[in-house]
N, CA, C and O atoms as a GROMACS GRO file, in nm:
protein
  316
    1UNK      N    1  -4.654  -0.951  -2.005
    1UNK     CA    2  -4.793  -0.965  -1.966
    1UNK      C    3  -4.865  -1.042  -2.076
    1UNK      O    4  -4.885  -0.999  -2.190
    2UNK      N    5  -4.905  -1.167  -2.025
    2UNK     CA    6  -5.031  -1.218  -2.144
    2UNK      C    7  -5.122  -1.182  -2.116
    2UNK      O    8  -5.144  -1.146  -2.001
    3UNK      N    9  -5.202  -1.178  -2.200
    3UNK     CA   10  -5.326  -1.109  -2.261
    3UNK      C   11  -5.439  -1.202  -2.298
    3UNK      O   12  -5.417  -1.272  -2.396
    4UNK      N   13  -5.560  -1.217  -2.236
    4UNK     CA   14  -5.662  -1.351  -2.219
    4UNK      C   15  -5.728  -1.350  -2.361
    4UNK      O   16  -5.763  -1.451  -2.421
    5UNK      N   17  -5.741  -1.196  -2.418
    5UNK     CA   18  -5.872  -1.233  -2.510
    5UNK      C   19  -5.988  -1.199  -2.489
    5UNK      O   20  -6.050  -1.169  -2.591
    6UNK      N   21  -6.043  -1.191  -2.390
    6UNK     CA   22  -6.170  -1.194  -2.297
    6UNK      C   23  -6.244  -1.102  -2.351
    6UNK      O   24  -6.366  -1.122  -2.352
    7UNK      N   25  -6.190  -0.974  -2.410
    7UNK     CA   26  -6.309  -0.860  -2.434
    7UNK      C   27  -6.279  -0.842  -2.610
    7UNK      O   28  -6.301  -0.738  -2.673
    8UNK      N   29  -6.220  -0.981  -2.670
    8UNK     CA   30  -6.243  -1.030  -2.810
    8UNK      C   31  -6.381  -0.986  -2.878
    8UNK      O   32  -6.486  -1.023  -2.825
    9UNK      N   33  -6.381  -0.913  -2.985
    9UNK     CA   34  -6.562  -0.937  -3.050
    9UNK      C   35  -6.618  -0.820  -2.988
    9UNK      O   36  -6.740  -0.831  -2.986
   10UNK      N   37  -6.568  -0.684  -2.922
   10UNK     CA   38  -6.631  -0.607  -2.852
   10UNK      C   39  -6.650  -0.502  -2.955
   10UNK      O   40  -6.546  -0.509  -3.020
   11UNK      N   41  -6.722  -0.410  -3.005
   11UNK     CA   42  -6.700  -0.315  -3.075
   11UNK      C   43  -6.558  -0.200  -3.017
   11UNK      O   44  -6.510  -0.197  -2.904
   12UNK      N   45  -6.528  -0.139  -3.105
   12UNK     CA   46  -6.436  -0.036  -3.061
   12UNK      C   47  -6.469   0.081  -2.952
   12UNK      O   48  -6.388   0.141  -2.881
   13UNK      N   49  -6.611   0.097  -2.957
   13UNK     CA   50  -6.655   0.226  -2.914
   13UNK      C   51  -6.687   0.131  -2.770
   13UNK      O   52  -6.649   0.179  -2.663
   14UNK      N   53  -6.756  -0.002  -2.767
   14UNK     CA   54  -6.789  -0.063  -2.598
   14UNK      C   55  -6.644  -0.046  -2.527
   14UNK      O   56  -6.630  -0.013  -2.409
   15UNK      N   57  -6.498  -0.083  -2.651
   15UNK     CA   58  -6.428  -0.077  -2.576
   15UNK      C   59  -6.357   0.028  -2.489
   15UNK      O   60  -6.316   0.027  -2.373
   16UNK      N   61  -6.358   0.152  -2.622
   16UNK     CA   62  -6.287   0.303  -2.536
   16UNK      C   63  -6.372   0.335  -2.405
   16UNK      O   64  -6.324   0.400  -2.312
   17UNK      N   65  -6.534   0.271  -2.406
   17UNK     CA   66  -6.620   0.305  -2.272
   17UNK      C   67  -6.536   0.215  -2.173
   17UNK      O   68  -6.528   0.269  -2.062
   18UNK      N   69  -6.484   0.118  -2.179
   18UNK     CA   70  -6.447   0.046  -2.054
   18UNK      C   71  -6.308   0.088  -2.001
   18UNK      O   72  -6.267   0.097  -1.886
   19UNK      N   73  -6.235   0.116  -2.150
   19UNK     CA   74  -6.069   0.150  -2.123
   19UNK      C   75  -6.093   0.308  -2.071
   19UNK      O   76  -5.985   0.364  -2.053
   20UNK      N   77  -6.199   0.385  -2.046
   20UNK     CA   78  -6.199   0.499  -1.989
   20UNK      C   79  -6.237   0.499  -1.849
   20UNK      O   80  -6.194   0.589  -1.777
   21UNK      N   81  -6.336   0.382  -1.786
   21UNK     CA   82  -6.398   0.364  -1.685
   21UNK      C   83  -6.245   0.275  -1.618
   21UNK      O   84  -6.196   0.310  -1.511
   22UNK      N   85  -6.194   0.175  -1.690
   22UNK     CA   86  -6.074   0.071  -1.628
   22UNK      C   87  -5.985   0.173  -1.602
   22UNK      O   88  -5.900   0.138  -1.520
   23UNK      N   89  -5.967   0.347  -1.662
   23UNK     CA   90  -5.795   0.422  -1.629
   23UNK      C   91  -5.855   0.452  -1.507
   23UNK      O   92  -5.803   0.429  -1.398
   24UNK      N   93  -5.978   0.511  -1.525
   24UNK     CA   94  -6.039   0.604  -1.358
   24UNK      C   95  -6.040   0.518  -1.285
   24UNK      O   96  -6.017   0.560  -1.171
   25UNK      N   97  -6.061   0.370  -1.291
   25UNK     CA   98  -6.049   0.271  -1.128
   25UNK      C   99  -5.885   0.314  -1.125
   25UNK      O  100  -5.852   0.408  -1.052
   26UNK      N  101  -5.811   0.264  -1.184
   26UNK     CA  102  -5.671   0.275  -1.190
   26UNK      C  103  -5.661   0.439  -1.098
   26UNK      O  104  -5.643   0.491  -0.988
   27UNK      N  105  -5.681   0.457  -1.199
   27UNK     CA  106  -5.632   0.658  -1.122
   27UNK      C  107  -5.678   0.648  -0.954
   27UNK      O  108  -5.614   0.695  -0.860
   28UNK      N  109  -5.764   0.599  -0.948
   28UNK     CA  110  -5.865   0.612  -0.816
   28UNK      C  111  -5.752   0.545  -0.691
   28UNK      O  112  -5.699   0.586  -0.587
   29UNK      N  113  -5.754   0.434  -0.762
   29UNK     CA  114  -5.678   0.360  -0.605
   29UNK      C  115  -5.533   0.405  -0.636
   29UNK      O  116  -5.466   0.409  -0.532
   30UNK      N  117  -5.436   0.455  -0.789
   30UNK     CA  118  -5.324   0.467  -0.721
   30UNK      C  119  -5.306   0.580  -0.681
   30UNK      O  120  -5.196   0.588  -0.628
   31UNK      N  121  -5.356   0.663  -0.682
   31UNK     CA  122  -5.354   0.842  -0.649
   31UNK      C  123  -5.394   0.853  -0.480
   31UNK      O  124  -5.327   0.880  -0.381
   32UNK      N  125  -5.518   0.823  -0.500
   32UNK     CA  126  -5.583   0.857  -0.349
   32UNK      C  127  -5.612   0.709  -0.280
   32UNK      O  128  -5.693   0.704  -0.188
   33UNK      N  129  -5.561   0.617  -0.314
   33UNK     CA  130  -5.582   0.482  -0.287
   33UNK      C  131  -5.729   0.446  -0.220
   33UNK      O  132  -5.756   0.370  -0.128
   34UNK      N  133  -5.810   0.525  -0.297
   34UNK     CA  134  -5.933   0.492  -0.248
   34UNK      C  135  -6.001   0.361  -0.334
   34UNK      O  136  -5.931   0.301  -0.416
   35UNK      N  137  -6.127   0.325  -0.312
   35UNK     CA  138  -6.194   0.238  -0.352
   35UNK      C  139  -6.262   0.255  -0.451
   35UNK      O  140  -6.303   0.370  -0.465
   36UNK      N  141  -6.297   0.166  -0.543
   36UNK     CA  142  -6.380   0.239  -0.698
   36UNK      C  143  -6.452   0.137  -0.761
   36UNK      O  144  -6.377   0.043  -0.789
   37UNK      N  145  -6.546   0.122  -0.786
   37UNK     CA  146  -6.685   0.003  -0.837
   37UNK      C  147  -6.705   0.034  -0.989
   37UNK      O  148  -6.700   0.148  -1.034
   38UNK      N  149  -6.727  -0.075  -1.060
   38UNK     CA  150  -6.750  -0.091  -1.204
   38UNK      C  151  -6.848  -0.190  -1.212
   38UNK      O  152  -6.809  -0.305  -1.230
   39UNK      N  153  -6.961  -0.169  -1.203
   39UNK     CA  154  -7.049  -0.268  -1.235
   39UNK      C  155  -7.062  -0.390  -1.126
   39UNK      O  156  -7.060  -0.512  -1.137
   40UNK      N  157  -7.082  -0.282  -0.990
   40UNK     CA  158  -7.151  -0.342  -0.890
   40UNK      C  159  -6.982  -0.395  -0.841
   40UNK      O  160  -6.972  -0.412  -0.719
   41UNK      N  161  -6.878  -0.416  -0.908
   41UNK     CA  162  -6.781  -0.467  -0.832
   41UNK      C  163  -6.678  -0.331  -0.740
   41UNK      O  164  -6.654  -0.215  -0.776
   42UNK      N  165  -6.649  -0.380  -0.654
   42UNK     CA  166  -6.580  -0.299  -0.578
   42UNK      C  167  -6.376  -0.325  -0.553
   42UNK      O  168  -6.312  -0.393  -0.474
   43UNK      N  169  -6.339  -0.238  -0.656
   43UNK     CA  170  -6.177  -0.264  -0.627
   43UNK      C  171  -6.126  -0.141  -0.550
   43UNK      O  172  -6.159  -0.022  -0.551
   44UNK      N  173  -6.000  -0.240  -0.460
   44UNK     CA  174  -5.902  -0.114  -0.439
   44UNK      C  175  -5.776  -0.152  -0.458
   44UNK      O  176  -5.742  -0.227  -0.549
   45UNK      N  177  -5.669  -0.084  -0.337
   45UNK     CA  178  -5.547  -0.120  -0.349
   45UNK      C  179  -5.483  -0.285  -0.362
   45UNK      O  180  -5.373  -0.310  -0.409
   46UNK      N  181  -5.576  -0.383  -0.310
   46UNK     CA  182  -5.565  -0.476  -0.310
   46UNK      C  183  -5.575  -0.537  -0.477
   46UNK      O  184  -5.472  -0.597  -0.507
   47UNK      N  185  -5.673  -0.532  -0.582
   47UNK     CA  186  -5.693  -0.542  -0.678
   47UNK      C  187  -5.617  -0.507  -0.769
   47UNK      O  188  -5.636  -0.568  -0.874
   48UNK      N  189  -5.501  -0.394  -0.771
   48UNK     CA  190  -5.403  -0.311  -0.877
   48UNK      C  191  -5.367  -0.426  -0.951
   48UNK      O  192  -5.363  -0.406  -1.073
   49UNK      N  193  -5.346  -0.512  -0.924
   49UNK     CA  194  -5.271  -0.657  -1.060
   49UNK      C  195  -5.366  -0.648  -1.148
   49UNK      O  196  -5.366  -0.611  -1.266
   50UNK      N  197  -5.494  -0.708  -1.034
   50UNK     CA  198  -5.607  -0.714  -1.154
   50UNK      C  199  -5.679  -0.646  -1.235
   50UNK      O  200  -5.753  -0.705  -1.314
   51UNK      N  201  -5.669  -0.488  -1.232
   51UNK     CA  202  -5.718  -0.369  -1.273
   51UNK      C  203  -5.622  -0.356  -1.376
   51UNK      O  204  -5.669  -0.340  -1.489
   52UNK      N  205  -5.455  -0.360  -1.361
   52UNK     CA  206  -5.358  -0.355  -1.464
   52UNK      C  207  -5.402  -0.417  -1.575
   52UNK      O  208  -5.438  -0.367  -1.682
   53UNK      N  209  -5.393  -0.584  -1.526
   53UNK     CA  210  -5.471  -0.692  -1.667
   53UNK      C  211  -5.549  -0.609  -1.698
   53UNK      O  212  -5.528  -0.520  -1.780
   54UNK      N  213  -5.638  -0.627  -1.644
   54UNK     CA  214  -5.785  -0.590  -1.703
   54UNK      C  215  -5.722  -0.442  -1.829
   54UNK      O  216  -5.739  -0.445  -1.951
   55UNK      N  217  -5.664  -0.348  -1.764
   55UNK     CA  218  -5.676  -0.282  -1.887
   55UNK      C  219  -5.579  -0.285  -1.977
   55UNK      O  220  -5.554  -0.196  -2.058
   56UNK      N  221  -5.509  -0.410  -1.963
   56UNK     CA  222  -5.397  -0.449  -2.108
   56UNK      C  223  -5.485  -0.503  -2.159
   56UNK      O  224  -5.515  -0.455  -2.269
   57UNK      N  225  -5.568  -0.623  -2.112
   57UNK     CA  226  -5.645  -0.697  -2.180
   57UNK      C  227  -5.727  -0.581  -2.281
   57UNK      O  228  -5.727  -0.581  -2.404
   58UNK      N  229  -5.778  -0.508  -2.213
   58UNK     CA  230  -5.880  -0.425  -2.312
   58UNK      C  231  -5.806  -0.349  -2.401
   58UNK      O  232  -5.849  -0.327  -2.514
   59UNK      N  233  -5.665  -0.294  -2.350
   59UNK     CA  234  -5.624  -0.224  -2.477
   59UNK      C  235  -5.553  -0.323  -2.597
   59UNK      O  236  -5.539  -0.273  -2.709
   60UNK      N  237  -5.516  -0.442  -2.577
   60UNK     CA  238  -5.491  -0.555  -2.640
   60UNK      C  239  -5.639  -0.586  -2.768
   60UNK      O  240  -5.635  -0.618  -2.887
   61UNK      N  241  -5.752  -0.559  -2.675
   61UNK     CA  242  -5.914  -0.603  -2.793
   61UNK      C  243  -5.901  -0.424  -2.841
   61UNK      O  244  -5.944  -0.371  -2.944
   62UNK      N  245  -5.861  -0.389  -2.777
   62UNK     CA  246  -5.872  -0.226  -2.899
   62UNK      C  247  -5.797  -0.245  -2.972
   62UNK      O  248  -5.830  -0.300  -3.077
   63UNK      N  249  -5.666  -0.211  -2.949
   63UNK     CA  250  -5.576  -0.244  -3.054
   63UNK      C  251  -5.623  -0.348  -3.187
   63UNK      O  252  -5.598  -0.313  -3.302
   64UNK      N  253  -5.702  -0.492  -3.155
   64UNK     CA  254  -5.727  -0.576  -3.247
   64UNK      C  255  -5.841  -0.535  -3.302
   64UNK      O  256  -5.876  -0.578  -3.412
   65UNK      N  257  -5.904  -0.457  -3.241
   65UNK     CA  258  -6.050  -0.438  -3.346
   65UNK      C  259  -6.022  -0.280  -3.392
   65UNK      O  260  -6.123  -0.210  -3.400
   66UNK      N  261  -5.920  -0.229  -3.415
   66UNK     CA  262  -5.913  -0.132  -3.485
   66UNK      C  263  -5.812  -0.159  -3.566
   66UNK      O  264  -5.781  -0.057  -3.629
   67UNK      N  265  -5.734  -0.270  -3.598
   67UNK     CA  266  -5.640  -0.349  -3.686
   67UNK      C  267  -5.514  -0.318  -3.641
   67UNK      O  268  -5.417  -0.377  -3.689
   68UNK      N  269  -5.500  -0.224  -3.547
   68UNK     CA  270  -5.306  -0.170  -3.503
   68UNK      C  271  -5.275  -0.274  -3.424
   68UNK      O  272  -5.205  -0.237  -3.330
   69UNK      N  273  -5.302  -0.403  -3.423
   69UNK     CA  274  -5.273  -0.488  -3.296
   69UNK      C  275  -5.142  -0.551  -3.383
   69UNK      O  276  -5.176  -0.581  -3.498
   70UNK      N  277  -4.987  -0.580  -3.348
   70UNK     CA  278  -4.916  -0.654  -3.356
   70UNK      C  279  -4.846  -0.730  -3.296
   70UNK      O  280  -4.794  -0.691  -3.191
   71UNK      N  281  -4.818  -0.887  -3.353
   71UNK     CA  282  -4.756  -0.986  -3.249
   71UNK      C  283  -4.633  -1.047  -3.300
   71UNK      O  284  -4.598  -1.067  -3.416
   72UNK      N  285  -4.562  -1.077  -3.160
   72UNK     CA  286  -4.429  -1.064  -3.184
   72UNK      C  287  -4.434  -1.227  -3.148
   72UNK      O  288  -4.485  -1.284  -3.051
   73UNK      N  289  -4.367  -1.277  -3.256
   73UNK     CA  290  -4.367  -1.438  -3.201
   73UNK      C  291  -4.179  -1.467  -3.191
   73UNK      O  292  -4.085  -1.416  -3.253
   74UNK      N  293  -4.184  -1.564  -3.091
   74UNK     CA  294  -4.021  -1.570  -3.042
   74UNK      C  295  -3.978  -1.744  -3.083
   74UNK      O  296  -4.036  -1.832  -3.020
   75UNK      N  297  -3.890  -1.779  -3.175
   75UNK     CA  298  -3.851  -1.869  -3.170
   75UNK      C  299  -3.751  -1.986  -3.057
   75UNK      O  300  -3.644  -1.936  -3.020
   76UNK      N  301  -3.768  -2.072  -3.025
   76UNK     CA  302  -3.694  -2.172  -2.946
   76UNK      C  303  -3.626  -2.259  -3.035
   76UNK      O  304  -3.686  -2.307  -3.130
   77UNK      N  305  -3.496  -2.287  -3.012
   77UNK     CA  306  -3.440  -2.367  -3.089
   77UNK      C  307  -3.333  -2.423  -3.022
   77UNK      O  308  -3.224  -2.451  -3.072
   78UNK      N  309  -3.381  -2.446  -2.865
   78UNK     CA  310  -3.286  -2.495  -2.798
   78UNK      C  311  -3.306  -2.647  -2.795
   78UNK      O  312  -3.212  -2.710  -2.748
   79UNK      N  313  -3.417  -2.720  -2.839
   79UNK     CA  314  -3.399  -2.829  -2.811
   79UNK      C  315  -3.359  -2.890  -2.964
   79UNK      O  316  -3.332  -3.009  -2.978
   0.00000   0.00000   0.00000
């Protein structure tokens, strides 16, 4: 999974508010596959990819703004 960046520069504490609101959409549609809104938007079962991103992405800006973030870089040396 890559990881956009997008919630880069967020404080730690905006972020645990979103990575707590992003598990409950998650919980919502895969449990009872119901429907669940975050700021006027409305996801369900259809959305699960994008709800997934969404909360790698955010635990990706937690991880970096609390310094535990590490990256694994892969060499090519086929050409």
């Amino acid at each position: 999974m890559a990881f956009t960046g997008r919630f880069y520069g967020l404080t730690a504490a905006q972020l645990t508010t979103m990575q707590t609101e992003w598990l409950a959409c998650l919980s919502a549609i895969a449990t009872a596959g119901q429907s669940y809104t975050i700021a006027g938007r409305q996801f369900n079962r259809a959305n699960l990819a994008e709800v997934s991103q969404t909360i790698g992405d955010i635990n990706d800006a937690l991880a970096r703004a609390q310094g535990t973030r590490t990256t694994q870089t892969f060499a090519n040396f086929s050409r």
